[in-house]
N, C-alpha and C positions, 0 to 999 in steps of 0.2 A: 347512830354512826356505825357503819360495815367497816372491821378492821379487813385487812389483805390478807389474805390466808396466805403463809411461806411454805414455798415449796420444801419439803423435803421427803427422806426415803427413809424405813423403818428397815433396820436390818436386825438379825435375832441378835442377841448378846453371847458372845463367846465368853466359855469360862475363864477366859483369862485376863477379861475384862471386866467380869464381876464385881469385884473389889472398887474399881474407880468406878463403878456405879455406881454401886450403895454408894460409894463417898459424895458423888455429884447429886446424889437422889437427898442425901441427910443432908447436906446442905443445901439445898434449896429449901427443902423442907422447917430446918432451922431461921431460913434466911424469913422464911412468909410468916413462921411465930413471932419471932422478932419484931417484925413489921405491927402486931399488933398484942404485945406483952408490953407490961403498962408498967410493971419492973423491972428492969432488963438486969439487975444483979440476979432474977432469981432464972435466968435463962439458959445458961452453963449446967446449971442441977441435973437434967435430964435431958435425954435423947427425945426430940419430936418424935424419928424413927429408929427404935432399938434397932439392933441388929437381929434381934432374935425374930421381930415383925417381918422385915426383910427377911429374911432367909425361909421364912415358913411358906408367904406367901411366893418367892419365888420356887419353893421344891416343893409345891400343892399339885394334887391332879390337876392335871392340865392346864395348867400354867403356861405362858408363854411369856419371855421378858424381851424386848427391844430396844435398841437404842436411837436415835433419830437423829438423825446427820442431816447438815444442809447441801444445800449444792455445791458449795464449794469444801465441803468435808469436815465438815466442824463438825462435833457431837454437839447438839445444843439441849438433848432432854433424854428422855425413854418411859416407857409404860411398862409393867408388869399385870397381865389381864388372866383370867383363867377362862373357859369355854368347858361346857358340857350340854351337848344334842343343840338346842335351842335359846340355850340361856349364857349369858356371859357376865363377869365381873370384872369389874378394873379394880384391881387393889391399888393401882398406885399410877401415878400422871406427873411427873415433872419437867420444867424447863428449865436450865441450867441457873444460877445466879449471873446477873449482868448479859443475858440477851432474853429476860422475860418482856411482854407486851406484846411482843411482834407478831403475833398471830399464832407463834409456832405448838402453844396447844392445843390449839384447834386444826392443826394442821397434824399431830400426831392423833389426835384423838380421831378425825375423818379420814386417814390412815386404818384404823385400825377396823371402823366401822365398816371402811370399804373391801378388807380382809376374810369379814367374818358376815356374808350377807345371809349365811345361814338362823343369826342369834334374832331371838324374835321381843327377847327384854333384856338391856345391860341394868347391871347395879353396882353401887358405888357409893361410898361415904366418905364424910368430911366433918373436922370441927365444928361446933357453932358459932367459934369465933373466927374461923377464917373466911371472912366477908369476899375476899376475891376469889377465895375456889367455889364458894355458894355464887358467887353471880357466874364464875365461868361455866361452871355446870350447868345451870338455870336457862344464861343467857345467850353463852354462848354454841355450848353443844345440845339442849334440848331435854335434858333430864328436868323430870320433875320429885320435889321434892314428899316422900311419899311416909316416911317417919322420924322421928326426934325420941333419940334414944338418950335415957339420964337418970342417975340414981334412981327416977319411983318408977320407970319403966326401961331398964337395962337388955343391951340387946344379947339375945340367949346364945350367938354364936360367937360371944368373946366379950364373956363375964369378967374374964380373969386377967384379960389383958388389957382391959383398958379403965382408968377411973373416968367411969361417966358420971361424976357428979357433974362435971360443967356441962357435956353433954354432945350431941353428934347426930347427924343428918345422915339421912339413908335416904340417898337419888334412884329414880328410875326412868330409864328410859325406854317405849316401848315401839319396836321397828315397825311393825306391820300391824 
């Protein structure tokens, strides 16, 4: 089954907006742990997304962060992606809480693709236990699954930020 792709338009993120990003990005992001933490007392503990993640990955070389408005002008999501010559990265892909399903990640994600026809491989990573961003990635925009980073094989560019004993997928997608 072909979901509808929702139109919408990526406009960059003004600093003044900032703030009510990360907030609508950490709670989405909250919202999809939750969906699959199996004890939700221990949920509140930690930030899915610190703030310090956030802020790094948006003040990285080249960076670029957006926010994705519908047509009738709702914010319903935004991406933080970086780009360098040929290669690109999405750090981060969310849809707001309470209008996920509706196509609109794959409407920002082909957005963003459509932006940058220069990139000839994107990458991207996710939990192992968040089953809908592994099928959106997989199924929906085309990324293939290329390693599984976890305490006996930890990924070398963020040893220190993340406990990969459970563990994390590294997507790739490759344009041309």
């Amino acid at each position: 089954m072909t979901k509808k792709i929702v139109s919408i338009q990526l406009v960059r993120l003004s600093e003044e907006r900032t703030v009510a990003f990360k907030e609508e990005m950490q709670e989405a992001f909250q919202h999809g742990f939750e969906a699959y933490n199996k004890e939700p007392e221990e949920t509140n503990q930690w930030q899915v997304l610190p703030d310090e993640d956030f802020y790094q990955s948006l003040n990285a070389e080249g960076a670029e962060a957006y926010e994705a408005v519908s047509e009738d002008g709702q914010r319903v999501g935004g991406a933080i992606i970086t780009t360098n010559d040929n290669m690109g990265e999405l750090a981060f892909l969310y849809v707001k809480v309470g209008v996920q399903s509706k196509g609109i990640g794959q409407s920002i994600w082909r957005s963003i693709e459509a932006m940058h026809p220069e990139i000839e491989v994107w990458e991207t990573c996710t939990p192992y236990f968040d089953r809908r961003n592994i099928h959106f990635y997989i199924n929906r925009c085309g990324f293939h699954a290329v390693e599984f980073f976890n305490e006996h094989h930890p990924d070398p560019n963020m040893p220190e930020q993340f406990d990969q004993e459970d563990g994390l997928f590294k997507f790739e997608k490759r344009m041309k």
